[in-house]
C-alpha positions as CSV (number, residue, x, y, z in Angstrom):
1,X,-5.4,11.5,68.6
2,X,-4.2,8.8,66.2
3,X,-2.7,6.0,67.2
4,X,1.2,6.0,66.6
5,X,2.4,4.3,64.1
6,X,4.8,0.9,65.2
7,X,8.1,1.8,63.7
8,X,8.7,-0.6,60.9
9,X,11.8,-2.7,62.2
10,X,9.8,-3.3,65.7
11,X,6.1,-4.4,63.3
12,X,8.8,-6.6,61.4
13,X,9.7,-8.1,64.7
14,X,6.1,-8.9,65.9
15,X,4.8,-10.2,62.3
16,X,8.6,-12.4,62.7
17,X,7.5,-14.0,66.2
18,X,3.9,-14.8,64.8
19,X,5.4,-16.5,62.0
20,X,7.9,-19.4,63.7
21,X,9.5,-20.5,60.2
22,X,10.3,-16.8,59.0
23,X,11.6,-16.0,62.4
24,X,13.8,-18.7,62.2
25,X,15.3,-17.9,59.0
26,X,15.5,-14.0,60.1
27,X,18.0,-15.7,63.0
28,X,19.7,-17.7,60.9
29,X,20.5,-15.0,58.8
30,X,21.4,-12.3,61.8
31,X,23.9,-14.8,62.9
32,X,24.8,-15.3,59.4
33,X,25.8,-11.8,58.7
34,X,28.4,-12.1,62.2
35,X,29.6,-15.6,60.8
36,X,30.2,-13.9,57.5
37,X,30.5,-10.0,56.9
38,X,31.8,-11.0,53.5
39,X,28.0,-11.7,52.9
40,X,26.3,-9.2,55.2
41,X,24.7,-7.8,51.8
42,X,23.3,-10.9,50.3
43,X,21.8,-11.8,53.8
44,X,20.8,-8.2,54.4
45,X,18.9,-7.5,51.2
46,X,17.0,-11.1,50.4
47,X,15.9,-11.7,54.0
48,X,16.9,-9.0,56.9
49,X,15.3,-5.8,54.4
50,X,11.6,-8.3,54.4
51,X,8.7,-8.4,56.6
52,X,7.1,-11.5,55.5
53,X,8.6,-14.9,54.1
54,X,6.6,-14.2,50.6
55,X,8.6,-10.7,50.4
56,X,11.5,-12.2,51.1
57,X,11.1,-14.9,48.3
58,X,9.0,-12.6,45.7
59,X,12.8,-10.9,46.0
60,X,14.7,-13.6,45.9
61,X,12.5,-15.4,42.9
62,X,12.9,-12.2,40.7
63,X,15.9,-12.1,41.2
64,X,17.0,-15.3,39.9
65,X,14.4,-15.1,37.3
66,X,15.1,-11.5,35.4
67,X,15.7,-11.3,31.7
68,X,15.9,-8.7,29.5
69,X,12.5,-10.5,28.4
70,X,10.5,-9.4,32.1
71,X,12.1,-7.0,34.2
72,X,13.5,-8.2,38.2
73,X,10.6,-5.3,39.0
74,X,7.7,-6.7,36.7
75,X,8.5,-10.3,38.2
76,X,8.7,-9.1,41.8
77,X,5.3,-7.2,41.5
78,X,3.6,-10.6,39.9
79,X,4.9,-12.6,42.9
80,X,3.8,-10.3,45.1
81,X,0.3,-10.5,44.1
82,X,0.0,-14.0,43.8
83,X,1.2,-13.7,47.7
84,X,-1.7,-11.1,48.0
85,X,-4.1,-13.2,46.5
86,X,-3.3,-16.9,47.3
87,X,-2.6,-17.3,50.9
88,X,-1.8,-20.8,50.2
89,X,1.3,-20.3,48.1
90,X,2.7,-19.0,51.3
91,X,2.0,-21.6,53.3
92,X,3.0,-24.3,50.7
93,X,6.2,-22.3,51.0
94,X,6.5,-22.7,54.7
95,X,5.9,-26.4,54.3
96,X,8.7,-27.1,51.6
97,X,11.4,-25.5,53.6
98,X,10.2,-27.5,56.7
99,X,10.0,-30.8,54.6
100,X,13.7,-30.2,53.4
101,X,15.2,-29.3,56.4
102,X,13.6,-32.7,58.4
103,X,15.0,-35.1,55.3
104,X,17.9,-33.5,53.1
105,X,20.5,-34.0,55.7
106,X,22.5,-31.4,53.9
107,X,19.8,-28.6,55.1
108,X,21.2,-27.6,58.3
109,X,19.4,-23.9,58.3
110,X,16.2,-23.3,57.7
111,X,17.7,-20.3,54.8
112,X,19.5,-22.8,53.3
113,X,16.5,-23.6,51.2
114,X,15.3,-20.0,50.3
115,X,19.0,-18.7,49.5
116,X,21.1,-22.0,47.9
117,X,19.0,-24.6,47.0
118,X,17.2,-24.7,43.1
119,X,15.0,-28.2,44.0
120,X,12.8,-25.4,46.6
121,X,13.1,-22.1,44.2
122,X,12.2,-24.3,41.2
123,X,8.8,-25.7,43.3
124,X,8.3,-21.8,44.6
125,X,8.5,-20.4,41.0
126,X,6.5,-22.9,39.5
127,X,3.7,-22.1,42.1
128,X,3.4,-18.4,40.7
129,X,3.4,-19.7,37.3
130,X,0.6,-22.0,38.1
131,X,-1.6,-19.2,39.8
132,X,-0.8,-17.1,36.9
133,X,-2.1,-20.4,34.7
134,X,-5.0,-20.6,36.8
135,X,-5.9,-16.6,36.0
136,X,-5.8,-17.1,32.5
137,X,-2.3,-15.5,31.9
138,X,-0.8,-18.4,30.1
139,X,2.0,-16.8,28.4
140,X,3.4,-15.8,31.8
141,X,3.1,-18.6,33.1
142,X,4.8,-20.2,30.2
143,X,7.3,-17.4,30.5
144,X,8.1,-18.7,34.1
145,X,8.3,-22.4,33.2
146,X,10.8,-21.0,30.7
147,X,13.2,-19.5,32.6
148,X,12.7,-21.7,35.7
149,X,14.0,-24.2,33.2
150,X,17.2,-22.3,31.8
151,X,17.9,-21.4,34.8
152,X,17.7,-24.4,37.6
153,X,17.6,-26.9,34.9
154,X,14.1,-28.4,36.2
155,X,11.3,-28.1,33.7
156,X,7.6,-28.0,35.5
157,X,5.0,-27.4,33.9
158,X,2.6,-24.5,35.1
159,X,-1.0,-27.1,34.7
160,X,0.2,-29.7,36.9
161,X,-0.6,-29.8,40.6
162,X,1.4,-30.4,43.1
163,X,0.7,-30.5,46.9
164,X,2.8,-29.0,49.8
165,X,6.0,-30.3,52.1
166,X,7.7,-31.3,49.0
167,X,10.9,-32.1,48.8
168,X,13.1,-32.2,45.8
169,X,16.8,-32.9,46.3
170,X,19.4,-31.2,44.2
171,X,16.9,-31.4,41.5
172,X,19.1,-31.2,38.5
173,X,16.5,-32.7,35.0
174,X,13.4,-33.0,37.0
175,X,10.1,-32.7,34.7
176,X,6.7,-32.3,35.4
177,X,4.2,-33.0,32.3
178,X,0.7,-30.4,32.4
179,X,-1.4,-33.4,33.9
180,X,0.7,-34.2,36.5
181,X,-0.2,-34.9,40.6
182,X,1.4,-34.6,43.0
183,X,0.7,-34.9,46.3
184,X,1.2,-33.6,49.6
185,X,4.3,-34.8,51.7
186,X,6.3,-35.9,48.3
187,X,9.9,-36.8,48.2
188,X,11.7,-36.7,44.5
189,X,15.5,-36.6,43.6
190,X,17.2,-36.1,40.8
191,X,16.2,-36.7,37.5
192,X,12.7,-37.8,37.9
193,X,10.4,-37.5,35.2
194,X,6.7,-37.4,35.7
195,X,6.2,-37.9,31.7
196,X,3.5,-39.0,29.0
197,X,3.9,-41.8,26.7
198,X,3.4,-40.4,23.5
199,X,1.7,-37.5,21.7
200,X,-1.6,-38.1,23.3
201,X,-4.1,-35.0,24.4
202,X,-5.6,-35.0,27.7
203,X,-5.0,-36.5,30.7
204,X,-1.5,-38.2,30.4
205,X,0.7,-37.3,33.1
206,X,0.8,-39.6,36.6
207,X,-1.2,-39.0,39.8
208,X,1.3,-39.0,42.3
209,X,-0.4,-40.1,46.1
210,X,0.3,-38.3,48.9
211,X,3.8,-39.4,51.2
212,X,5.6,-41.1,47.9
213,X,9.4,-41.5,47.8
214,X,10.3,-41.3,43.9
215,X,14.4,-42.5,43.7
216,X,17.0,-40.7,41.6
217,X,16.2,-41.0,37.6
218,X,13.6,-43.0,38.1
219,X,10.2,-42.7,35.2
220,X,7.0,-42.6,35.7
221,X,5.0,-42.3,32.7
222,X,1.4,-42.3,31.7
223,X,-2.2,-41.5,33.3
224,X,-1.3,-43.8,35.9
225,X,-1.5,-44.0,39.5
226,X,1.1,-44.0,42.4
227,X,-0.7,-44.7,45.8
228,X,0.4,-43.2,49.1
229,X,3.2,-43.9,50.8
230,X,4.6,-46.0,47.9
231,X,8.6,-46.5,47.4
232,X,10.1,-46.0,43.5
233,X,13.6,-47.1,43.0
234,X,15.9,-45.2,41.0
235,X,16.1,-46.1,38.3
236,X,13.0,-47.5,37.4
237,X,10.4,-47.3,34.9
238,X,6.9,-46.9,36.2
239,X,4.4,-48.0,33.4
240,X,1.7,-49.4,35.6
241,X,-0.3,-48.6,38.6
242,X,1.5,-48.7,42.2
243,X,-0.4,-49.8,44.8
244,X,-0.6,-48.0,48.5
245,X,3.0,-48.8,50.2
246,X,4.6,-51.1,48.0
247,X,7.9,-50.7,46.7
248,X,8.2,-51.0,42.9
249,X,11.9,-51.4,41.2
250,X,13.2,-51.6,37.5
251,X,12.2,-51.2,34.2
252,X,9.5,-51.9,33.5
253,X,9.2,-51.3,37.2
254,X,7.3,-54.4,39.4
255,X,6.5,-54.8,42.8
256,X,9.2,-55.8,44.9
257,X,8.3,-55.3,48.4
258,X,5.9,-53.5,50.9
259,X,7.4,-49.9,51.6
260,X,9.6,-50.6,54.6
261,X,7.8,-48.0,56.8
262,X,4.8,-45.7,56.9
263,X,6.3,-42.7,55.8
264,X,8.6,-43.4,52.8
265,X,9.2,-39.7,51.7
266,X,10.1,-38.8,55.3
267,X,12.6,-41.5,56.1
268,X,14.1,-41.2,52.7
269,X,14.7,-44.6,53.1
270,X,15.8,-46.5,49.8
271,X,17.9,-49.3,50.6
272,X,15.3,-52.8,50.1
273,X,14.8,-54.9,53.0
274,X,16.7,-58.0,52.1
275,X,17.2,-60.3,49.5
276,X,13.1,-61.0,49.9
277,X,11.9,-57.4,48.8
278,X,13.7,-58.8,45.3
279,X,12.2,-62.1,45.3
């Protein structure tokens, strides 16, 4: 006889406990819908009807993403196979909700992220747009950039490459030139640009290291490189190099100071030392 087939709401149960991240945002969302019946829908339909995380987000994504230029269905079916193809977009994902909930102190719930907050969408959209790049389909992608820019107001562009357990807080004016780097571990807020100097072809966009806090408006433009772990101000100008964990400030940005700790983009530390980190 053929083995009988696990009813779907019990396989979405086992795939949830394999999957700690997804399991906590199903819970989240269960005791959201008793907190809030006002919202039992919204909970219901982007994270309660999905079996994986990348379902749950492909619907979400879509969602916020439809035009009467590409379909909620056309987008939902490219996300999907991105998902299908690129195990790694899902992982990224997992990382970038994990990294916002451990430094934006305003991320209390592991949903918060996948439901409220544009910095995360922004990052996830942009990583089908740069899978799409990366097969070719550039008008897509493009297509993507596009709307992920009219609609969260943060403007990435699908060529760059950016690592996972980013975190970008409220994200409002980000941009994020075609040559860009970014590494893994990266904190940004508001504002940041990641920006040429001029009309030059090629390579013009910063190499951002891996563990780099980047402050509120701050600039950093040019081929250029920002170690790991290093501190920007906000408000600053980054025209130069940045060593490993130093602590550059103002425009045009200098070193002012080591980093204050290993991890700058975890502690979210950007208060200076002292009067000496100015010196």
């Amino acid at each position: 006889m053929p083995a009988r087939k696990e009813p779907s709401s019990q396989a979405t149960n086992r795939i949830a406990r394999l999957d700690p991240v997804w399991e906590t945002i199903r819970d989240e969302a269960q005791a959201s819908v008793e907190q809030e019946p006002l919202l039992g829908g919204m909970f219901h339909s982007s994270i309660l009807h999905h079996r994986t995380l990348e379902q749950a987000l492909a619907f979400r994504l879509s969602q916020k993403l439809a035009s009467a230029e590409m379909s909620e269905q056309i987008l939902r079916e490219i996300m999907d196979a991105a998902h299908a193809d690129d195990p790694s977009l899902g992982e990224a994902a997992r990382a970038d909700i994990v990294a916002t909930y451990e430094r934006d102190p305003a991320c209390n719930r592991f949903l918060k992220p996948l439901l409220y907050f544009k910095g995360y969408q922004a990052v996830q959209a942009y990583r089908i747009a740069h899978w799409l790049s990366k097969q070719g389909r550039t008008d897509f992608a493009s297509l993507i950039q596009m709307r992920v820019s009219e609609c969260f107001g943060v403007d990435i562009h699908p060529g760059a490459r950016i690592g996972k357990g980013i975190m970008i807080d409220h994200a409002h004016s980000i941009v994020v030139g075609e040559t860009a780097v970014v590494g893994d571990n990266v904190s940004m807020l508001h504002s940041v640009t990641l920006g040429g100097t001029g009309k030059e072809d090629g390579d013009r966009h910063p190499k951002i290291g891996n563990g780099v806090l980047i402050g509120a408006g701050a600039k950093v433009l040019g081929n250029i490189h920002v170690g790991d772990c290093a501190r920007i101000a906000a408000g600053s100008v980054v025209l130069e190099d940045v060593p490993t964990r130093k602590t550059v400030a103002g425009i045009p940005a200098r070193i002012v100071g080591e980093a204050g700790c290993a991890q700058p983009s975890l502690t979210m530390d950007q208060l200076f030392g002292g009067r000496t980190d100015l010196g």
